[in-house]
C-alpha positions as CSV (number, residue, x, y, z in Angstrom):
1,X,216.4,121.6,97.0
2,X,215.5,122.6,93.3
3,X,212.9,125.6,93.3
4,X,209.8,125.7,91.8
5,X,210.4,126.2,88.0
6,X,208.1,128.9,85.8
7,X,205.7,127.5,83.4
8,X,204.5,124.6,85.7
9,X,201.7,126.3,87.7
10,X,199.1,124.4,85.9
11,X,201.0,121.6,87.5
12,X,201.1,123.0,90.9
13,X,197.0,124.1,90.7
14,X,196.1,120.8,90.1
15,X,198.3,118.9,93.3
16,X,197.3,122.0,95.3
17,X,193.3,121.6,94.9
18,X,193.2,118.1,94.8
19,X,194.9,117.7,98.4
20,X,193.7,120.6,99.8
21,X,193.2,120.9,103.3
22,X,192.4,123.0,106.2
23,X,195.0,124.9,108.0
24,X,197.9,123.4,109.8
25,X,196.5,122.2,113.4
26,X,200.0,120.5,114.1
27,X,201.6,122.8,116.4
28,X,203.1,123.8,119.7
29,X,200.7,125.3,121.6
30,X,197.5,122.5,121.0
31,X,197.4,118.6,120.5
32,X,194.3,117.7,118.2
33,X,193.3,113.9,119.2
34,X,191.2,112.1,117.3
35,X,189.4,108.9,118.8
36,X,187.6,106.5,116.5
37,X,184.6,104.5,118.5
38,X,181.8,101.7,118.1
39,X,178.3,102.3,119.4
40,X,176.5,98.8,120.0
41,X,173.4,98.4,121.7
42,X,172.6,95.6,124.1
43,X,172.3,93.4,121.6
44,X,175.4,94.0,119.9
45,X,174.5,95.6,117.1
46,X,175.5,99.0,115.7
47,X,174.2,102.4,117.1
48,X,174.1,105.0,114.2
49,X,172.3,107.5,115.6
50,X,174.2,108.8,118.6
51,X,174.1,112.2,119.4
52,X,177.2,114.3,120.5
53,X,175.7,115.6,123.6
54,X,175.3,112.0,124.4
55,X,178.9,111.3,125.0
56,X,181.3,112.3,127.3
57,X,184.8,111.8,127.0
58,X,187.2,112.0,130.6
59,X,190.6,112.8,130.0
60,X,192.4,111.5,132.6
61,X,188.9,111.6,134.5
62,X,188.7,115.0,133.8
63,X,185.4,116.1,131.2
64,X,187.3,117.5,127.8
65,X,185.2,119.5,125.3
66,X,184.2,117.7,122.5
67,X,185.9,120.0,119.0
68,X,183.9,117.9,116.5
69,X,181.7,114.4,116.0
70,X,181.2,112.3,113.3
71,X,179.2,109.3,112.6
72,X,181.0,107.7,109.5
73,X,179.4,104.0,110.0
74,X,177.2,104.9,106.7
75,X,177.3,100.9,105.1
76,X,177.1,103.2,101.5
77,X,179.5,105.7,100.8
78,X,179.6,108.0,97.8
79,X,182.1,106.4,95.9
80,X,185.3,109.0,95.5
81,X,187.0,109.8,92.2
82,X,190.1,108.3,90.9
83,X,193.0,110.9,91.3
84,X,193.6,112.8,88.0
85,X,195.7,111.8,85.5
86,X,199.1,111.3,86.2
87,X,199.0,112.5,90.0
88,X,199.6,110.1,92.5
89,X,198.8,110.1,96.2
90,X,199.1,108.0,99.6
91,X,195.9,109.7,100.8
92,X,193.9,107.0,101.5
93,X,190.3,108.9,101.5
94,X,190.8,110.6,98.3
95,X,191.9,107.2,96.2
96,X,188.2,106.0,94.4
97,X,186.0,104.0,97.0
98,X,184.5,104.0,100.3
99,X,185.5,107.8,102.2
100,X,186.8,106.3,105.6
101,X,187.2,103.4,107.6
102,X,189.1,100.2,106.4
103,X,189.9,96.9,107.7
104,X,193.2,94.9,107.5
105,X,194.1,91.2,107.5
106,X,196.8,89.9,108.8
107,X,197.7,86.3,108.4
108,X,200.1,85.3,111.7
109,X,202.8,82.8,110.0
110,X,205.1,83.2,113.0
111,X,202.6,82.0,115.7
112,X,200.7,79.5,114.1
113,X,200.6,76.3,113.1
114,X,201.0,74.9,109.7
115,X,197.6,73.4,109.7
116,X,196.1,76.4,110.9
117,X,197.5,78.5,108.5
118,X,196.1,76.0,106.1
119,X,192.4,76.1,107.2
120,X,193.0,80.1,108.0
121,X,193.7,81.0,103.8
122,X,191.2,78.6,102.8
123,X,188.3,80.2,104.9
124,X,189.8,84.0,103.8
125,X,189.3,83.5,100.1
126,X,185.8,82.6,101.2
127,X,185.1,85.0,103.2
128,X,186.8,87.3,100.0
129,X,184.0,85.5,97.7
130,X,181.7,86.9,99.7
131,X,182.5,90.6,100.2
132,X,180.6,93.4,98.5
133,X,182.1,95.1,95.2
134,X,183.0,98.2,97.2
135,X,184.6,97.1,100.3
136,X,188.4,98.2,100.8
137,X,190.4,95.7,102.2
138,X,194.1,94.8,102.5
139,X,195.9,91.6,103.4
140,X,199.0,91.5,105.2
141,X,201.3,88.7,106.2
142,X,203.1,88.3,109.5
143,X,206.2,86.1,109.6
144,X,210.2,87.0,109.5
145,X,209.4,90.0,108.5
146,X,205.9,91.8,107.9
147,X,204.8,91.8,103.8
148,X,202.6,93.0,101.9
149,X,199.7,89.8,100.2
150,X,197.8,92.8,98.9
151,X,198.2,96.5,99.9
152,X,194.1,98.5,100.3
153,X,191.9,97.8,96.9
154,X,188.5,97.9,95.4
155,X,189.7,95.6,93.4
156,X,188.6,92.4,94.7
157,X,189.6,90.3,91.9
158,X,193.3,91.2,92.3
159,X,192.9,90.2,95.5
160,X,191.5,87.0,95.4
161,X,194.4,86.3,92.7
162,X,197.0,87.1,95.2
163,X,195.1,85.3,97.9
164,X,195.0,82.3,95.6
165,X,199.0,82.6,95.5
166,X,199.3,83.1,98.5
167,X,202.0,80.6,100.7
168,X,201.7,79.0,103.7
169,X,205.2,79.1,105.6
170,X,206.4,76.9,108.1
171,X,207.1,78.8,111.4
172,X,210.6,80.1,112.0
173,X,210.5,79.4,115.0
174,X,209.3,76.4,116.3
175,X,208.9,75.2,119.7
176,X,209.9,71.9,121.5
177,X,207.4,69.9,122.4
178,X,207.6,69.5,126.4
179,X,204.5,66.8,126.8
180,X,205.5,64.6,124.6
181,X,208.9,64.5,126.8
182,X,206.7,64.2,129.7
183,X,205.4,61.1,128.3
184,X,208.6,59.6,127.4
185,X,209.8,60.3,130.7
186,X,206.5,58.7,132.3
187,X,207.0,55.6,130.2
188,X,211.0,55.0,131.3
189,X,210.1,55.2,134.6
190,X,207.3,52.4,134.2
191,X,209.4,50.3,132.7
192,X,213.0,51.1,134.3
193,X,212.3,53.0,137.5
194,X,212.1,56.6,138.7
195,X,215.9,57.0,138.3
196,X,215.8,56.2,134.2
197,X,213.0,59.0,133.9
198,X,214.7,61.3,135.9
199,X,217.5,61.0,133.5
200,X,215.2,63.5,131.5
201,X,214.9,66.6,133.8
202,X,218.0,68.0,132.7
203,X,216.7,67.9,128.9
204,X,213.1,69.1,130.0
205,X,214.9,72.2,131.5
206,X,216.7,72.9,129.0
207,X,214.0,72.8,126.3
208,X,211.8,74.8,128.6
209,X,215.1,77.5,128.2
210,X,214.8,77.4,124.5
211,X,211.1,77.9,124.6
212,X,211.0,80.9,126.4
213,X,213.7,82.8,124.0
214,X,211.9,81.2,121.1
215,X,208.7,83.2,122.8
216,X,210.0,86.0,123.9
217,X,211.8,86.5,120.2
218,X,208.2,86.0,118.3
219,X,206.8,88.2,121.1
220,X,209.2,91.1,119.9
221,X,209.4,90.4,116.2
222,X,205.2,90.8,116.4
223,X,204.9,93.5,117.9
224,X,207.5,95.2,116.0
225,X,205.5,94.5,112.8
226,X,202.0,95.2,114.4
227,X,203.7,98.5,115.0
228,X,205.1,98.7,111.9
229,X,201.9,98.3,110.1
230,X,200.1,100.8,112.8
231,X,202.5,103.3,111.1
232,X,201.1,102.4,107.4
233,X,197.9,103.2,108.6
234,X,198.4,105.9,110.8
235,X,197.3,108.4,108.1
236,X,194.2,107.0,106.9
237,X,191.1,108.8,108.6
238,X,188.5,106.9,110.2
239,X,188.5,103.8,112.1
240,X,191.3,101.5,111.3
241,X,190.7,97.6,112.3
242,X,193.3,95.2,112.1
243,X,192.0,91.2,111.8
244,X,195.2,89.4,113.2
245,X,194.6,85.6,113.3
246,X,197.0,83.4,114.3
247,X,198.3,81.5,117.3
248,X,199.1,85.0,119.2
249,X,201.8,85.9,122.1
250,X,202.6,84.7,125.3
251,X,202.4,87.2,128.3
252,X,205.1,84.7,130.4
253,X,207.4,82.3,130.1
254,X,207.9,79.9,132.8
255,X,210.7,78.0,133.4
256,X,211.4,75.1,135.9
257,X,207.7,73.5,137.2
258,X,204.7,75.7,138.6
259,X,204.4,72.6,140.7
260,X,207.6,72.7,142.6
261,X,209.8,70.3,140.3
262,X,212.9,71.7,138.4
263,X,213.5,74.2,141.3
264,X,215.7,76.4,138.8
265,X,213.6,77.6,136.4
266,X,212.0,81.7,136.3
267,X,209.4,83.1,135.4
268,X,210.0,86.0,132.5
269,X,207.2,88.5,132.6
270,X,206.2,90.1,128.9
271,X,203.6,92.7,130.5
272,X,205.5,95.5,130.1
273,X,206.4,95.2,126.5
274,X,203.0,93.9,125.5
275,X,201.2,96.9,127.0
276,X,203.7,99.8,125.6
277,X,203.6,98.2,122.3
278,X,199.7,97.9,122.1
279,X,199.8,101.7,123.2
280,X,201.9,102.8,120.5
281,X,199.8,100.7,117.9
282,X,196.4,103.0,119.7
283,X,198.2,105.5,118.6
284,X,198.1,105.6,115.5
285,X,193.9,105.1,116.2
286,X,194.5,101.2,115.0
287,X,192.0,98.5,116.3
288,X,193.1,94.8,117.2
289,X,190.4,92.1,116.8
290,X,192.2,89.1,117.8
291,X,191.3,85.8,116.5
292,X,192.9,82.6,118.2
293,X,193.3,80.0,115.3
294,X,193.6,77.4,117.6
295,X,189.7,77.1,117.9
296,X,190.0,75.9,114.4
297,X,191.4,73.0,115.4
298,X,189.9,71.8,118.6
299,X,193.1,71.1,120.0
300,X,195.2,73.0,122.5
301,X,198.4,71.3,123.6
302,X,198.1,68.3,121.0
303,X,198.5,64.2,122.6
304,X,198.2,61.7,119.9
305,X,196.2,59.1,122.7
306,X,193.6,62.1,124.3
307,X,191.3,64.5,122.1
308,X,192.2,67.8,123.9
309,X,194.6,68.6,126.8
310,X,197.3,66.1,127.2
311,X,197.0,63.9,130.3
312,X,198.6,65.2,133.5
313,X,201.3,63.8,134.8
314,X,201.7,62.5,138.1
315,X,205.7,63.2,138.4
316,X,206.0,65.6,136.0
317,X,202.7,67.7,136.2
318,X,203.9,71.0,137.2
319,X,206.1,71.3,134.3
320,X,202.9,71.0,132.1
321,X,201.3,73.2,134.0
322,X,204.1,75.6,133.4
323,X,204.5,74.5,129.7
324,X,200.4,75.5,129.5
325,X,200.8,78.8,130.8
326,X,203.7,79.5,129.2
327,X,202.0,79.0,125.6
328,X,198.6,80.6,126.8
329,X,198.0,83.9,124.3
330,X,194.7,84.7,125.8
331,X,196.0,87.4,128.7
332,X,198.1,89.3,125.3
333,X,195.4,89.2,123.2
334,X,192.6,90.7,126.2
335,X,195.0,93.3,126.9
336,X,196.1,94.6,123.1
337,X,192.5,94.3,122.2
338,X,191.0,96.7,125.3
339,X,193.8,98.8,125.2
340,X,193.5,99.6,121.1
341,X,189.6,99.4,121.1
342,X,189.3,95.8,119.5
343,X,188.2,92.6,120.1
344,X,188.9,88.9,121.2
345,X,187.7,86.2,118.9
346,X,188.3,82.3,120.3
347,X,186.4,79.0,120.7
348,X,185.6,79.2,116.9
349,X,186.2,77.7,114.0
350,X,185.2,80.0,111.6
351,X,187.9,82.3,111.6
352,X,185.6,84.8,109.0
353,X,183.3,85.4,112.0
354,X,185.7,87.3,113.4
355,X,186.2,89.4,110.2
356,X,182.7,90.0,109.6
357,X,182.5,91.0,113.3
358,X,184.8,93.4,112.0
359,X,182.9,95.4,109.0
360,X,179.5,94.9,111.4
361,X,181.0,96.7,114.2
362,X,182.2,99.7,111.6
363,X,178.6,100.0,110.8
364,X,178.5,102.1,114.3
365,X,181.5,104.0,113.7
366,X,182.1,107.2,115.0
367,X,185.1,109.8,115.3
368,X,185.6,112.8,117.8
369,X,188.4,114.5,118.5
370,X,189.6,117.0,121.6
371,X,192.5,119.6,122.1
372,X,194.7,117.9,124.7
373,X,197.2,119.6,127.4
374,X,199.8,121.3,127.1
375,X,202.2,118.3,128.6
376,X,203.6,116.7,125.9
377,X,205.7,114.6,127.9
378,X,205.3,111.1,126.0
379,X,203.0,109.6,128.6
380,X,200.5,107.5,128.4
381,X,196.9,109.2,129.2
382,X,193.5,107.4,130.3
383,X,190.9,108.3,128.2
384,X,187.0,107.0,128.9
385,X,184.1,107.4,127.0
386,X,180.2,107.6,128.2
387,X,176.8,108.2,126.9
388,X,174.2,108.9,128.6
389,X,172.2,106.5,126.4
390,X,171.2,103.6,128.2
391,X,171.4,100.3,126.6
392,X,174.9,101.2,124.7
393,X,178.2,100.3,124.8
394,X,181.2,101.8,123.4
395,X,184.0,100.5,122.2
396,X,187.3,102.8,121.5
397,X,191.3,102.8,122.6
398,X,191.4,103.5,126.3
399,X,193.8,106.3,126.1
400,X,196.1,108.1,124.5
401,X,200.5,109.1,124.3
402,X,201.0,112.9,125.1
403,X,203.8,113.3,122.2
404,X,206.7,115.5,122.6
405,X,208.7,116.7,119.9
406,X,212.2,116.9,119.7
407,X,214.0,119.8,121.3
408,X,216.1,119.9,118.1
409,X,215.7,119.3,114.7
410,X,216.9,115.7,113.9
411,X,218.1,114.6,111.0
412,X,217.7,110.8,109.6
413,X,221.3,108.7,109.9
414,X,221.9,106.6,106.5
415,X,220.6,103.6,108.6
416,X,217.1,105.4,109.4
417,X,217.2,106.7,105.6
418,X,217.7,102.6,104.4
419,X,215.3,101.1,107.1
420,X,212.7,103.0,105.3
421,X,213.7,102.3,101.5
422,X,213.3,98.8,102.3
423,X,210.7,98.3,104.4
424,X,207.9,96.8,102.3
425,X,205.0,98.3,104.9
426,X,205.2,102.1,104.0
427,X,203.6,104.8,106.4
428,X,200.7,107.2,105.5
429,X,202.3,109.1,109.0
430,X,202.5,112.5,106.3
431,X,200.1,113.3,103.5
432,X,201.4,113.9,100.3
433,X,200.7,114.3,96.5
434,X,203.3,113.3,93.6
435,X,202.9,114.7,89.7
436,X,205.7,113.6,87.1
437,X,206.5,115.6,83.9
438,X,208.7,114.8,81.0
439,X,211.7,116.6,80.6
440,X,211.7,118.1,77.0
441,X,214.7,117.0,74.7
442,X,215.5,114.8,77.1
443,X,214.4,110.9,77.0
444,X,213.6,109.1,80.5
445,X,214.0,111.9,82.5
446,X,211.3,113.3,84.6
447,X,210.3,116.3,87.1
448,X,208.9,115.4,90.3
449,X,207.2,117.4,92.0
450,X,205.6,116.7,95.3
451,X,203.2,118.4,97.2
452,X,202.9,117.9,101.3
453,X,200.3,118.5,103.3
454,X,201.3,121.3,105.6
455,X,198.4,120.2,108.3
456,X,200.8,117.0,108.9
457,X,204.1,118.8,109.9
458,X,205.1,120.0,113.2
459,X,205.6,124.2,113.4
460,X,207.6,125.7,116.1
461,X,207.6,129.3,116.9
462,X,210.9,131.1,115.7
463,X,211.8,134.5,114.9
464,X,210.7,134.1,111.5
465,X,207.3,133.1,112.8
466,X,205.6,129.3,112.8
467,X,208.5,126.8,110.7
468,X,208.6,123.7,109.9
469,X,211.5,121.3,109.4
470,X,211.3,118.4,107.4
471,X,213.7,115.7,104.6
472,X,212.4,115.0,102.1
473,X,213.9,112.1,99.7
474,X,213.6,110.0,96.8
475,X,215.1,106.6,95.9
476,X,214.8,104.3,93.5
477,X,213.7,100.1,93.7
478,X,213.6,97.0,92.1
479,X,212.5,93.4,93.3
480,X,216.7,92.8,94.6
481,X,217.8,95.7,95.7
482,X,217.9,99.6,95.3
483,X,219.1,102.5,93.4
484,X,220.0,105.9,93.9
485,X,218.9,107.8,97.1
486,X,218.6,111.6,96.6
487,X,217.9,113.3,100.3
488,X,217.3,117.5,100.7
489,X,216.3,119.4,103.8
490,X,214.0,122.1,104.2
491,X,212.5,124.7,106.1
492,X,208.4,125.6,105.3
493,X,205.3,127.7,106.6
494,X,202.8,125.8,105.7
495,X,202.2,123.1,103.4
496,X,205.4,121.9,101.0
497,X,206.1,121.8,97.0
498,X,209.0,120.3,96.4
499,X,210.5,119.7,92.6
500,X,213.8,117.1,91.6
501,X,214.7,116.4,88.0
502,X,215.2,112.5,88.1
503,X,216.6,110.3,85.0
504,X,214.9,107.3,85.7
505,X,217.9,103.7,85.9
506,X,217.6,100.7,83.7
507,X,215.7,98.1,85.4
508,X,214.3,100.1,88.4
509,X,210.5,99.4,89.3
510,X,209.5,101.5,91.6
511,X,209.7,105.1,93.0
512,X,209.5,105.6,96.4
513,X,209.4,109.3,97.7
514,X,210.0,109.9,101.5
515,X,208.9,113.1,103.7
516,X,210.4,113.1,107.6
517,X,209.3,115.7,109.8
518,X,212.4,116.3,111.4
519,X,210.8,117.6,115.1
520,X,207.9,115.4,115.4
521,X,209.6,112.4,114.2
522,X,206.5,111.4,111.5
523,X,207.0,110.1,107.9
524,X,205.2,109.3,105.1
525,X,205.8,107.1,101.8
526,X,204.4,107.4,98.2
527,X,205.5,104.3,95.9
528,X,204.9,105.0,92.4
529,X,205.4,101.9,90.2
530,X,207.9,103.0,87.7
531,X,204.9,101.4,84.5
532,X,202.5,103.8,85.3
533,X,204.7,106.7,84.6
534,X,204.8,106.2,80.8
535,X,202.6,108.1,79.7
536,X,204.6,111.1,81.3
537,X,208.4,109.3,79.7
538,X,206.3,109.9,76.3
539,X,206.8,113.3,73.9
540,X,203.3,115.3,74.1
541,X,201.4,115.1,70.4
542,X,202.2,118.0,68.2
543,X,199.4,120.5,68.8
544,X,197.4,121.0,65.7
């Protein structure tokens, strides 16, 4: 790791004061927990003046003190000022706009329907028409792999551009359509006897088979990028609400008949993964509001001949029955919605309902936050909040994960280190600030120095007092592949300023620096578009 040169304190002053922050709260002995909450009356419509002796919060039903209470549901927030010039940050409160709170889109291509997906964009860029010059909103896209439409912005024109752009993907992973063998089977056997139709059951089970990998693989590809993306926003402050609509998961997959027929089928049971998944996404204080595109359509299981559900079968009934349940995402979406905080949005066809349900809800925004235990053991804890208000609900994540840290230090393997260089979705998991200087004499090559917030890092008690241990690493992009990786290790008592001398490659776009707390397990990205740095690739004018 390259020290801290003379002559650049200027520099340093500047990174320092603009991310300052208060004193590191990450360590051993006490567990700050923030939860983010809606206050609605029994109307539905936003609280904003709850009081903190109003509310209670039970921590595994026993009363926690309440360390500090804010409402942040203020519809007008003084807008922020841009960074200064030439420092770059993945601070989401201190880029110009709104202080705190955000919403996300996410537009489901794995889950859904063409058609859907169809009506879903066209009612988005009118819903984006519509939104107020100062809203932040980001638009994210959910299909082989989770990508970025438009990452947070003011900038609602840009977004509306890319929204304009946007594609509509066929899904990846389509499913067989069970009732419309049904009714082929139904017709044989009308016309050739029960032995003809029969002749199907073997081809009914087997398509069944392929459903339920097809569903459990979308199952774990979602919530690998819901996850993914609860990382990205894990560092913004505030209440963090996640539009998904799309077709959503299934909680089962049932094969054979729930009617006795095909006696060798199973049920597989996705309870287990839906729930630890929508924990982990709580986590990282991230709201779900669900919205089920199939309202949009008012068609569930589609029949060419009936407007609605297919007609039952007398023979083969119990396989529909199974093939209904089986695609049913209403139990998934009730259980990641309560357990995150959110909302369920279904039987409409006005998918921007459930984004303006959304930005009303964050009108009645609120954040506390407690000192946990001491039993950071990875479990999952109940959390419940009450007011004493009458009248009012609240609506926040029903618990939280007692993190442990690593016994040891842990180091990245060059897998972990490429995961994150390509991952379009970033993480905000760790603060940091980024200022590049011109190397004089020396064409395209710059300093980088990077500041990180020391109130993100994990400090363990040593002989030499509270230290830190983090990587922190550089590498370079480009829309096919990437450059150099540069990775140092370090050791730190409070917050980080880091400094590498970089000659920038031919044909590289982007920057993207990389801190990893090496006990706690937490990251964060900075992407720096390789453009914006010329004014720093540039000699300085000759001073008069």
């Amino acid at each position: 790791m390259r020290p801290i040169a003379c002559g650049c304190g200027a520099v340093l002053v500047a990174l320092l004061v603009y991310g300052q922050q208060e004193p590191p709260l990450f360590r051993a002995e006490t567990r700050l927990v923030e939860v983010s909450f809606i206050a609605l009356d029994k109307h539905g419509a936003p609280v904003t003046d709850l009081r903190k002796e109003e509310v209670t919060l039970l921590d595994k039903g026993k009363a926690r003190q309440i360390a500090f209470f804010n409402f942040e549901g203020a519809s007008e927030g003084r807008l922020k000022p841009a960074p200064p010039t030439g420092i770059f940050t993945n601070k989401m409160d201190e880029l110009a706009g709104p202080p705190r709170n955000i919403t996300a889109i996410v537009l489901d291509s794995l889950n859904t329907a063409v058609e859907q997906q169809m009506l879903v964009k066209a009612q988005v860029m009118r819903y984006l028409r519509e939104l107020a010059p100062s809203t932040r909103v980001a638009v994210f896209q959910l299909g082989t792999s989770l990508s970025v439409v438009h990452d947070f912005t003011d900038d609602l024109e840009s977004l509306r551009r890319r929204m304009a752009e946007y594609e509509i993907k066929l899904p990846p992973l389509p499913e067989g359509d069970v009732n419309a063998m049904v009714r082929d089977a139904d017709e044989l056997i009308q016309v050739f006897g029960v032995k003809r139709g029969f002749d199907f059951t073997t081809t009914m089970s087997s398509m069944q088979d392929a459903n339920a990998h097809i569903r459990e693989r979308r199952l774990e590809g979602s919530l690998q990028m819901l996850e993914a993306l609860g990382r990205h926003l894990s560092g913004i402050p505030g209440r963090k609400s996640v539009a998904w609509i799309g077709g959503g998961v299934s909680t089962v997959a049932i094969t054979g008949s729930a009617g006795g027929f095909l006696p060798f089928g199973d049920v597989q049971n996705f309870e287990t993964k839906i729930q630890e998944s929508a924990r982990r996404i709580a986590q990282d204080g991230v709201a779900l509001y669900i919205v089920n595109s199939a309202g949009m359509t008012n068609r569930r299981y589609e029949d060419p001949a009936v407007s609605g559900t297919p007609r039952q079968s007398d023979r083969f009934g119990g396989v529909q029955t199974a093939e209904a349940m089986s695609a049913d995402p209403n139990a998934a979406m009730e259980h990641m919605a309560a357990t995150t905080g959110g909302r369920v949005i279904r039987h409409s066809n006005d998918m921007t309902w459930g984004i303006k349900l959304v930005a009303g809800d964050l009108r009645g925004a609120y954040t506390l936050g407690f000192y946990a235990g001491d039993e950071a053991d990875g479990k999952w804890r109940d959390v419940k909040l009450k007011t004493t208000r009458g009248g009012v609900k609240l609506l926040s994540r029903e618990g939280y994960l007692a993190e442990g840290v690593a016994p040891e230090a842990a180091a990245w393997t060059a897998e972990r280190w490429r995961q994150v260089v390509f991952n379009p979705v970033g993480s905000t998991g760790i603060h940091m600030n980024a200022k590049f200087e011109m190397v004089k004499g020396q064409p395209g090559v710059v300093d980088v120095i990077v500041e990180v917030d020391g109130a993100d890092l994990y400090f363990r008690k040593t002989d030499k007092g509270d230290v830190a241990q983090y990587e922190v690493a550089i590498a370079e992009k480009n829309a096919t592949g990437a450059g150099r990786l540069h990775i140092d290790a370090g050791e730190a008592t409070g917050s980080v300023v880091y400094r590498q001398r970089w000659p920038l490659s031919a044909g590289m776009t982007t920057l993207r620096i990389m801190v990893h707390d090496k006990f706690s397990g937490r990251y964060g990205t900075l992407d720096v578009a390789v453009s914006r740095l010329k004014p720093a690739l540039q000699p300085a004018p000759p001073s008069d």
